[in-house]
C-alpha positions as CSV (number, residue, x, y, z in Angstrom):
1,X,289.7,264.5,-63.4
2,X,286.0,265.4,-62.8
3,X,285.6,269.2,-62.2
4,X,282.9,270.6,-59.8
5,X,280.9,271.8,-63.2
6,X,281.0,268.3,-64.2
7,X,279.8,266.9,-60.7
8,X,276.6,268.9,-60.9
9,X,275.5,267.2,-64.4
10,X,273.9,264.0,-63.0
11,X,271.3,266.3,-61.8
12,X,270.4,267.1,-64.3
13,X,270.0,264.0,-66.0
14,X,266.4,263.7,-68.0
15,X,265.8,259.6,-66.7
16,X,266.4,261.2,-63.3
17,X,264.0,264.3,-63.8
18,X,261.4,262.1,-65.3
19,X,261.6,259.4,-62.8
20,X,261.4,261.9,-59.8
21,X,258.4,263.6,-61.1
22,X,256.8,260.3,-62.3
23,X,256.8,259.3,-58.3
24,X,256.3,262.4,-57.4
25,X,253.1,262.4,-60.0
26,X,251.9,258.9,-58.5
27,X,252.8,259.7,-54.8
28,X,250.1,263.1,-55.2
29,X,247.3,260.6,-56.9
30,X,248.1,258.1,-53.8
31,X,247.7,261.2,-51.1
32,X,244.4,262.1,-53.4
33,X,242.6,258.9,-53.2
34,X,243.9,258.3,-49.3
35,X,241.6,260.9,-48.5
36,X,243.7,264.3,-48.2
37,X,243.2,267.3,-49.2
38,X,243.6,268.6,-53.2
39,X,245.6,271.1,-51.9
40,X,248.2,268.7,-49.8
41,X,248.2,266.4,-52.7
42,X,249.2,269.0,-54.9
43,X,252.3,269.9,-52.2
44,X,253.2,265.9,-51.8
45,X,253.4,265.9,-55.7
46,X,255.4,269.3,-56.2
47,X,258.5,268.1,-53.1
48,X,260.7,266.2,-55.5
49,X,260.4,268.9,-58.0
50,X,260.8,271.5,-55.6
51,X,263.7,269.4,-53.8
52,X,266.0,269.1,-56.8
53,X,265.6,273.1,-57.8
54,X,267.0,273.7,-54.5
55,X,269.7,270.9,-54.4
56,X,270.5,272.4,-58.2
57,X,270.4,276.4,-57.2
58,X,272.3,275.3,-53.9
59,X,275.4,273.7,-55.4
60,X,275.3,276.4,-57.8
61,X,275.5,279.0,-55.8
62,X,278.5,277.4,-53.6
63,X,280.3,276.4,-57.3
64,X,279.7,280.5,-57.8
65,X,281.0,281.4,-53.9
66,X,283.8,279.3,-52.8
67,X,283.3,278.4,-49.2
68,X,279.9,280.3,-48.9
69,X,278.9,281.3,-45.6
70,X,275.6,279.3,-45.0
71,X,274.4,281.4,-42.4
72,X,274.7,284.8,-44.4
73,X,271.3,286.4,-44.5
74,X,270.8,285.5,-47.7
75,X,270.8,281.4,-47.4
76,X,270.0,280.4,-43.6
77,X,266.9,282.1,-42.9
78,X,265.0,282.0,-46.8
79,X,266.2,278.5,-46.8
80,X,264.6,277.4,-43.2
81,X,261.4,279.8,-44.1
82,X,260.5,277.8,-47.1
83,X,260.8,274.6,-45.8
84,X,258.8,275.4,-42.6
85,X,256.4,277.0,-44.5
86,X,256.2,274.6,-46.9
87,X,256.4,271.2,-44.5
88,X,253.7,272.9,-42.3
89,X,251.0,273.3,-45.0
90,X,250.8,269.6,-45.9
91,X,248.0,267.7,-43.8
92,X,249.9,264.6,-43.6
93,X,247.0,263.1,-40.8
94,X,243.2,263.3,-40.6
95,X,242.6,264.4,-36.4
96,X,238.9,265.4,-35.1
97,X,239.1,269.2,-35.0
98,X,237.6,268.3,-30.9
99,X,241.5,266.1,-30.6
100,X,243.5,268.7,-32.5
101,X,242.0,272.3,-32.2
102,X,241.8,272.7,-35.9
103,X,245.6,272.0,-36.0
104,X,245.1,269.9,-39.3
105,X,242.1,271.9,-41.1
106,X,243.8,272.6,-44.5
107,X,246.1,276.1,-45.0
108,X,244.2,277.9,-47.5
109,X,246.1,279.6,-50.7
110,X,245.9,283.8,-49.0
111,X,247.9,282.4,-46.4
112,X,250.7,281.2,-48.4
113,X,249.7,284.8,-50.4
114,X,250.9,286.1,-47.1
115,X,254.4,283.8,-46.8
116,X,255.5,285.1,-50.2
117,X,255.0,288.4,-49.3
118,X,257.3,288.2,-46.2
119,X,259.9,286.4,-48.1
120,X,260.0,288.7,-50.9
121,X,259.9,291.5,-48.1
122,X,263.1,290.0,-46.4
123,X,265.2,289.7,-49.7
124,X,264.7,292.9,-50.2
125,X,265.5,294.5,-47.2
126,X,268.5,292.0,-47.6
127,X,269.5,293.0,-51.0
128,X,268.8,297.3,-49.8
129,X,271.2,296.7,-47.0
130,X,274.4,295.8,-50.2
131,X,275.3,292.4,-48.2
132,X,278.6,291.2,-49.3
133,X,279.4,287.7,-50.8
134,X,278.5,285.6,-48.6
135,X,281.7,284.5,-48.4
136,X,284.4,283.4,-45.4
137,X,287.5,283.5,-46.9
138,X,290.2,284.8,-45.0
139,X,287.0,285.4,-42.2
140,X,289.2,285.3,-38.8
141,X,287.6,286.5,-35.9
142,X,289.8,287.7,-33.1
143,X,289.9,287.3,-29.3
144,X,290.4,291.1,-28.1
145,X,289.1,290.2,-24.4
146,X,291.6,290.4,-21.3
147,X,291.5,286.7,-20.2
148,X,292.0,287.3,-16.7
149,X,288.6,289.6,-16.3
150,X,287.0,287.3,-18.8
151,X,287.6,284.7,-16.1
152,X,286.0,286.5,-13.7
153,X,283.1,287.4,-15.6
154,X,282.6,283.5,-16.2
155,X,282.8,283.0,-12.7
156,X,280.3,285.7,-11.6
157,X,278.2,284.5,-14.1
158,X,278.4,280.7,-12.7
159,X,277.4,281.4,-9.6
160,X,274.1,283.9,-10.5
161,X,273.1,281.2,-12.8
162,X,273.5,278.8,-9.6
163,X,272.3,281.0,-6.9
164,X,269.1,282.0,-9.3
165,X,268.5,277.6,-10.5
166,X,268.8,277.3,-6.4
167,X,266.2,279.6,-5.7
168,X,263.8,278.8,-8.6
169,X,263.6,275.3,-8.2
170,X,262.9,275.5,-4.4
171,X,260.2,277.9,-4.8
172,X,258.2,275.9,-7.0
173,X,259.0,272.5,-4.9
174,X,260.6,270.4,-7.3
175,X,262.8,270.0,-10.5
176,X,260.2,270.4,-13.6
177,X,262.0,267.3,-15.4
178,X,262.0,265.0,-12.4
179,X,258.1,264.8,-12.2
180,X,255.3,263.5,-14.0
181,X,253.3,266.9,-15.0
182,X,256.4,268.5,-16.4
183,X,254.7,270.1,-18.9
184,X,252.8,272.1,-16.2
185,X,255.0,272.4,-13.8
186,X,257.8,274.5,-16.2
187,X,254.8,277.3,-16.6
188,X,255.6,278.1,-12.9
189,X,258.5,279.5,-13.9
190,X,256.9,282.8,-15.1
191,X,256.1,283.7,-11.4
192,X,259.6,284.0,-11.0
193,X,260.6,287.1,-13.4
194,X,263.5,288.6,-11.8
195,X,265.1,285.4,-10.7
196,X,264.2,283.9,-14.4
197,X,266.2,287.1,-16.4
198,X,269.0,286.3,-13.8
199,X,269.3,282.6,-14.7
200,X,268.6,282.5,-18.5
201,X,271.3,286.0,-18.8
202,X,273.7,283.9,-17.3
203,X,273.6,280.5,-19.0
204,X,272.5,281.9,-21.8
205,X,275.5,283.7,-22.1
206,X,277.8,280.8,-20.6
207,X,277.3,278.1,-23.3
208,X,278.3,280.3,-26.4
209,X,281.1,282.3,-24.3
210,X,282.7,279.8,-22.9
211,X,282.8,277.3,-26.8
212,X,284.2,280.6,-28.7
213,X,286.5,281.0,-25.7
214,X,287.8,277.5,-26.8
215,X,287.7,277.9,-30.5
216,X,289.5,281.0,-30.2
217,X,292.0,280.6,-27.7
218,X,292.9,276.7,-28.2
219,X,294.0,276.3,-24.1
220,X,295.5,273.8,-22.7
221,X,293.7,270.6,-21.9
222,X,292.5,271.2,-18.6
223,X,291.1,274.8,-19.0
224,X,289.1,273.2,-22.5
225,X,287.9,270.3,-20.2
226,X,286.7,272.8,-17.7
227,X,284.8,274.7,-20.3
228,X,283.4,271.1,-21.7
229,X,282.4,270.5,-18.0
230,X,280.5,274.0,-17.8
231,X,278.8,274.2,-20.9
232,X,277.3,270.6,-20.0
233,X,276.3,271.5,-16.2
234,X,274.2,274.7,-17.8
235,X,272.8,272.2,-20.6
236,X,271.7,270.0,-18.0
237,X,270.0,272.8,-15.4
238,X,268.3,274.1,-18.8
239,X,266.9,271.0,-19.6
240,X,265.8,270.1,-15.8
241,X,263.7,273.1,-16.1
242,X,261.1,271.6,-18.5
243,X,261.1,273.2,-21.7
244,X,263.2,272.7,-25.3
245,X,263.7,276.8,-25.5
246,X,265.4,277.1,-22.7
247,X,268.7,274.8,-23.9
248,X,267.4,275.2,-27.7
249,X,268.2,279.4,-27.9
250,X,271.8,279.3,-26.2
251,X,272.4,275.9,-28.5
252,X,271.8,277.6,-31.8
253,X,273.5,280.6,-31.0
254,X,276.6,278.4,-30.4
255,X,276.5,276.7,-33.8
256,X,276.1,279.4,-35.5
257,X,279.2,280.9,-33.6
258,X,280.8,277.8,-34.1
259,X,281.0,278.8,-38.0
260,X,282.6,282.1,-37.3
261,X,285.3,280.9,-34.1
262,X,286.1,277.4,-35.7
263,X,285.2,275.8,-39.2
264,X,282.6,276.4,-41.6
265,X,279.9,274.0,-42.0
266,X,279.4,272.1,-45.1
267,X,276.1,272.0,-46.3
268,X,275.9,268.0,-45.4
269,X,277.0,268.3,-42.3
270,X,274.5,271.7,-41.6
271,X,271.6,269.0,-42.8
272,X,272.6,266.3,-40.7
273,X,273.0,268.0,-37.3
274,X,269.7,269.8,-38.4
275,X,268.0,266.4,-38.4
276,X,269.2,265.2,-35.6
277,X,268.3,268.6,-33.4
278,X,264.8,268.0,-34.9
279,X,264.5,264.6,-33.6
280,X,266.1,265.1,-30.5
281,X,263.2,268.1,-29.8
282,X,260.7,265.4,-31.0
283,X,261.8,262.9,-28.4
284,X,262.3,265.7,-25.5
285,X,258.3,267.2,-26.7
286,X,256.9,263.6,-26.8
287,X,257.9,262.1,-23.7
288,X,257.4,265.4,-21.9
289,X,253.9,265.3,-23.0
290,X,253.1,262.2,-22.7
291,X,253.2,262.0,-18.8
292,X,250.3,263.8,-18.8
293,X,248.2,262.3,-21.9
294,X,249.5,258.8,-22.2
295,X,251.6,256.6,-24.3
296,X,248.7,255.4,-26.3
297,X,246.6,258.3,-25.9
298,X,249.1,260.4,-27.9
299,X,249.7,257.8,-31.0
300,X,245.8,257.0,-31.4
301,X,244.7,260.5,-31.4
302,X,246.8,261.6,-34.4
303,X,247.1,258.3,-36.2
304,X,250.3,257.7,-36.6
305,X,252.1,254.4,-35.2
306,X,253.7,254.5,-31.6
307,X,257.1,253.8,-33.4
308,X,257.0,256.6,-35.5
309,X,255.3,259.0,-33.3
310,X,258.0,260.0,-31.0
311,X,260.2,261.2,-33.7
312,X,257.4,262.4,-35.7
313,X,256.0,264.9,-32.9
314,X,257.8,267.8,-33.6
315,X,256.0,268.3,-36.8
316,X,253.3,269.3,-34.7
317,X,255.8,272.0,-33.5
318,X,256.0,273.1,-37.5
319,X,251.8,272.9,-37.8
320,X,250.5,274.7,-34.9
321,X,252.0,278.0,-35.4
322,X,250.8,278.2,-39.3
323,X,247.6,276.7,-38.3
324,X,247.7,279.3,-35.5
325,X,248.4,281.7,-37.9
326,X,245.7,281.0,-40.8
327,X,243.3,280.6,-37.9
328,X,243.7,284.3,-36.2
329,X,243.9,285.7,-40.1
330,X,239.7,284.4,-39.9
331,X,239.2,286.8,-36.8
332,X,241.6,289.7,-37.5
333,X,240.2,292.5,-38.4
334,X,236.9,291.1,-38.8
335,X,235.7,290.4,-35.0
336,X,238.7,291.6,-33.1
337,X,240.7,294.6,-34.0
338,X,244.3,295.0,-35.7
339,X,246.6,295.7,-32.3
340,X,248.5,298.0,-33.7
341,X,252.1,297.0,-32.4
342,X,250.8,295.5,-28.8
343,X,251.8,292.2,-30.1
344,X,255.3,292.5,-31.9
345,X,256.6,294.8,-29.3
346,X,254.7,293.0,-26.2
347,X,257.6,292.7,-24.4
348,X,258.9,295.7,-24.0
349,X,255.6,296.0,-21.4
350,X,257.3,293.0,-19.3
351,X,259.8,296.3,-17.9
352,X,256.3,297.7,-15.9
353,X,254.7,296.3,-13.1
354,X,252.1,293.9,-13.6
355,X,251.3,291.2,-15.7
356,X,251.5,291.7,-19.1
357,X,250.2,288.8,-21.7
358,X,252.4,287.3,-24.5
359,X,251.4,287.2,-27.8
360,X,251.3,283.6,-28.0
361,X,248.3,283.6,-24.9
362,X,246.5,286.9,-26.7
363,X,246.3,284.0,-29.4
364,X,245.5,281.3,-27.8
365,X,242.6,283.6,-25.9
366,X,241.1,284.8,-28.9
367,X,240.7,281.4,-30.3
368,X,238.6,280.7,-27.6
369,X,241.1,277.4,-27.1
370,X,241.4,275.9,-23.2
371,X,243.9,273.2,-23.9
372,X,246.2,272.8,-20.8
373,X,249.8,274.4,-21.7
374,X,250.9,277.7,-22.4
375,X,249.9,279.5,-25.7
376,X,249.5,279.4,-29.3
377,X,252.4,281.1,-31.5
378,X,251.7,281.7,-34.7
379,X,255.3,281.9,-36.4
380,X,256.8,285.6,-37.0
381,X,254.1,286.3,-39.4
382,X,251.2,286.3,-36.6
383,X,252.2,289.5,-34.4
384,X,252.9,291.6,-37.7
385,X,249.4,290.5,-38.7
386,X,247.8,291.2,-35.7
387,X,249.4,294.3,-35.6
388,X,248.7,296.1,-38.9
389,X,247.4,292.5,-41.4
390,X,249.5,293.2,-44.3
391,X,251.4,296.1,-44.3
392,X,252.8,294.9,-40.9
393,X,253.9,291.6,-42.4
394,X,255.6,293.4,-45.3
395,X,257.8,296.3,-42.9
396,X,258.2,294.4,-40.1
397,X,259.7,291.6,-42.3
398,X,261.7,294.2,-44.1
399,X,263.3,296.5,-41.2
400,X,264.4,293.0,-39.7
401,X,266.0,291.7,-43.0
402,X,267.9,295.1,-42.9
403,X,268.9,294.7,-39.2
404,X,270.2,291.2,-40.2
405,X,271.9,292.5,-43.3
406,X,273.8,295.0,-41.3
407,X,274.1,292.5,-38.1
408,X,275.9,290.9,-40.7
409,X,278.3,293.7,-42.9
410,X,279.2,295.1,-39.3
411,X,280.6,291.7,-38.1
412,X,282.8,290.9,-41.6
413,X,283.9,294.7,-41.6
414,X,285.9,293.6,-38.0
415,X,285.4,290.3,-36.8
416,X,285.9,290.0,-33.0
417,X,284.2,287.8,-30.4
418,X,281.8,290.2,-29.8
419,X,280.6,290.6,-33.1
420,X,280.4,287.2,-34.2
421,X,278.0,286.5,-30.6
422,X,275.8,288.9,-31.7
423,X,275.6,288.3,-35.0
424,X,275.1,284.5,-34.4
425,X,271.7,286.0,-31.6
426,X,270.6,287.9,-34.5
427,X,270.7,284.7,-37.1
428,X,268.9,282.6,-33.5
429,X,266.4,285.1,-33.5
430,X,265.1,285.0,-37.3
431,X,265.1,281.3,-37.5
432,X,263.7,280.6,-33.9
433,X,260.7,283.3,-35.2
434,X,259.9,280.8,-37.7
435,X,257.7,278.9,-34.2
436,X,257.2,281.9,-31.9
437,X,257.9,285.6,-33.1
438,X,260.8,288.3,-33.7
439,X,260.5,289.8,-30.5
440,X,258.7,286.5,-28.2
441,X,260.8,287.7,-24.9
442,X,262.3,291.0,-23.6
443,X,265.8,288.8,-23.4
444,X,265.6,288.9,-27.3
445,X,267.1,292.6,-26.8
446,X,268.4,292.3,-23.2
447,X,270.9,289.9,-23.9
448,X,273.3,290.9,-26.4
449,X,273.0,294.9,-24.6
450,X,274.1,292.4,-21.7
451,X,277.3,291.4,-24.3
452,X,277.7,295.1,-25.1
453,X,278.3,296.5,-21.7
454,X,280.3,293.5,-21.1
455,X,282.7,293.9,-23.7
456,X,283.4,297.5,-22.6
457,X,284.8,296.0,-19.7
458,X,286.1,293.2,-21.1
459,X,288.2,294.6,-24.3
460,X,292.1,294.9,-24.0
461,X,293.8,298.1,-23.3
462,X,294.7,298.6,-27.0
463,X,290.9,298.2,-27.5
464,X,289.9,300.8,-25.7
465,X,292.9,303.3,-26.8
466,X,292.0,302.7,-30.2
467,X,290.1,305.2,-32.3
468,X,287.8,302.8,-33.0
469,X,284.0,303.9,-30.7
470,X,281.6,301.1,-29.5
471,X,281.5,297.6,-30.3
C-alpha cells in the first residue's frame, strides 16, 4: 500500500527536476530573444522552479496538518499574494504606452523590494497573533439563530434590496447590462449613495445568509429550493448592474463560508473553481468592454489573438494595479506628497456630506490618465504607500495580519454562524485587496457591524442568557 510519504517522492524525482528546469531554462532564452524584457525572462524561466517548491511545501504541509484549513491566514492570502504579485510582473505583450497607459512598462526590482516587505510584514503579524493549526477537525459551526425572526429578517431584507434595485435602475433610465455603454453607465450608480448602501447591505448579506442557512440547517426540499431561487435572483440583479464586484464580494464570502457551514475544500477542487471564477471575470470584463472599443479593436491593440483574448483579459485585472502601483511609487513623495492616511481610511469621509474621492480616482488623477472608466487601484500596497511609503506598507500590512489572525482564533474558539460570516468578510477583504485596497468602500466595515447588531436580535434565548457578552 503506498503511504502519503511515499506519494510525495515522484516529485521529487531528479529526471523530473532537470527536465522542468531544462524547459523552464529554454522557455526564458525563447521570451529573451522574442523581444521581452531580461527581467520577465528571468520570471518565465524561474515558474516551473518556483511551481514545484510550492506544490512540494503544499503537500507537505497538509501530510503535517490533516485536513488543513486552506483559508487559515496562514495559506489563503500568502498563497494568492505571491501569485498575483508574481503573474503581474511578467510582460507577457509589447502595447504602445499611448494604447496601454504604461500598463506593460516593466516592474522594476524596489517594487518587488516593497512585496516582500508586506509579506514578511503579514506573517508576522500572523505568527504575533499565536494562530492555531490550521486545522478543521472536529470544526462544527452551529446555528444559534431563532428561525422564525431569521425569516423575517430575510424577508425585510428581500424587499429593501427590491425596493432600492427598483429605484436605482429607474433613476438612471435603464438596466446597466442591457445596453451597449455598460461600462459607463454602472458609474451612475455612485450618484445614488444612500439607495446603493441599501441595496448592496441587503444582497450582500442575502447570498451568504441564506447558503449557511442551508448548509446548516439541511431543510426540507422546498425551503432549500427557495433559498436556491433567492440567492440566484440577487446574483442576477448584481450582475444587471454592470460591474464584477458587485456579485464577486458576496460570492467569495460564500465560498469561503461554504468551508466552515459544509465541507472543506481540497486543494484541487480550491484550484479549479479558482480558474474557472478567473475566466468567468475575464469573459464578463471583455464583453462588457468591448461594446464600447470593439471586438477587433480590443485583440489588435494588445496582441493577443481574438480566441484567446476573452479569457486572457482579466490578466489585465492582475497588471494594472501593480503597474498602478510601481507607477505612483515614481511620483510619491517626490512631486506629490505622502497623504498621510487620506487614502487607506478614505472611506470613512463617504459618512460627511459631499463628495469625497476614492483612492483609486486620487490615482488615476495624479497620473495625469483620462481613459474613460472609473479609477486606477493599485493593489493593497498603493494606499499604505501613499500614505506613509514604507513604513505604511510595513504596519498597515501588519495590524491587518493581526486582525485576520484573531478574525480567525475568535471564530475556532466558538464557531457559530456569526462568526464564520465574518470571518469568511475578513478572508474576502485580504484577497479582494490584492486589486483594490483594504479599506476600498465604507461597506468594508458597515457590513459585518450590520451582522453584529443583527445577531443580537437574531440569537436564541439561551444565547442571550448565557454568560457569554457580544458576538
Amino acid at each position: 500500500m503506498t503511504t502519503g510519504a511515499q506519494r510525495t517522492i515522484p516529485l521529487r524525482n531528479p529526471i523530473l527536476i532537470l527536465g522542468g528546469c531544462t524547459v523552464s531554462i529554454l522557455a526564458a532564452f525563447m521570451a529573451l530573444v522574442s523581444g521581452l524584457t531580461p527581467w520577465s525572462s528571468v520570471l518565465i524561466g524561474l515558474v516551473f522552479p518556483s511551481a514545484l517548491v510550492l506544490v512540494i511545501g503544499v503537500r507537505k504541509g497538509m501530510l503535517l496538518s490533516e485536513g488543513a484549513d486552506l483559508f487559515s491566514p496562514l495559506i489563503a492570502f500568502p498563497v494568492l499574494y505571491v501569485a498575483w504579485f508574481g503573474v503581474a510582473c511578467i510582460d507577457f505583450v509589447d502595447v504602445p504606452t499611448s494604447v496601454s497607459f504604461g500598463l506593460f512598462e516593466p516592474i522594476p526590482p524596489y517594487i518587488i523590494g516593497f512585496v516582500a516587505l508586506g509579506l514578511i510584514a503579514y506573517i508576522t503579524g500572523v505568527l504575533m497573533s499565536h494562530t492555531k493549526k490550521p486545522s478543521l477537525s472536529g470544526f462544527q459551526p452551529e446555528f444559534n439563530w431563532v428561525e422564525s425572526r431569521f425569516w423575517l429578517v430575510i424577508g425585510g431584507l428581500i424587499l429593501l434590496m427590491l425596493a432600492s434595485f427598483v429605484y436605482i435602475v429607474s433613476g438612471m433610465g435603464a438596466i446597466p447590462a442591457l445596453i451597449a455603454n455598460a461600462g459607463e453607465m454602472r458609474l451612475r450608480m455612485r450618484n445614488y449613495g444612500p439607495e446603493e448602501a441599501v441595496m448592496f447591505t441587503a444582497a450582500w448579506s442575502l447570498i451568504p445568509m441564506l447558503m449557511i442557512y442551508v448548509w446548516l440547517r439541511r431543510p426540507p426540499r422546498r425551503i432549500k429550493l427557495f433559498c436556491y431561487a433567492m440567492v440566484t435572483l440577487v446574483s442576477v440583479l448584481l450582475v444587471s448592474l454592470g460591474a464584477r464586484s458587485y456579485l464577486f464580494v458576496p460570492m467569495l464570502v460564500t465560498v469561503v463560508a461554504r468551508q466552515y457551514g459544509k465541507k472543506q475544500f481540497r486543494i484541487g477542487q480550491l484550484v479549479l473553481f479558482s480558474l474557472a471564477i478567473f475566466c468567468a471575470l475575464s469573459l464578463f470584463g471583455y464583453f462588457r468592454d468591448i461594446s464600447l472599443t470593439g471586438d477587433s479593436s480590443v485583440a489588435d491593440q494588445f496582441g493577443i489573438p481574438k480566441e484567446v483574448m476573452p479569457f486572457a483579459y482579466a490578466y489585465l485585472y492582475v497588471r494594472y494595479p501593480v503597474a498602478t502601483f510601481r507607477d505612483i511609487s515614481t511620483l510619491i513623495p517626490d512631486k506629490v506628497p505622502f497623504q498621510f492616511g487620506t487614502q487607506t481610511f478614505g472611506p470613512l469621509a463617504t459618512l460627511l456630506p459631499g463628495h469625497h474621492e476614492q483612492s483609486d480616482m486620487f490615482f488615476k488623477d495624479i497620473l495625469g490618465n483620462d481613459f474613460m472608466g472609473a479609477g486606477q487601484p493599485a493593489t493593497l500596497l498603493g494606499p499604505l504607500y501613499a500614505d506613509a511609503g514604507i513604513f505604511g506598507i510595513i504596519v498597515g500590512v501588519f495590524l491587518f495580519a493581526r486582525l485576520s489572525a484573531r478574525t480567525y482564533l475568535w471564530m475556532q474558539e466558538r464557531p457559530t454562524v456569526i462568526r464564520v460570516l465574518i470571518y469568511a468578510w475578513v478572508v474576502q477583504t485580504l484577497l479582494f485587496s490584492l486589486f483594490s485596497n483594504l479599506f476600498p468602500y465604507i461597506t468594508t466595515i458597515w457590513i459585518p457591524m450590520f451582522w453584529g447588531v443583527m445577531h443580537l436580535l437574531l440569537r436564541t434565548q439561551e444565547e442571550t442568557r448565557s454568560l457569554r457578552p457580544g458576538l
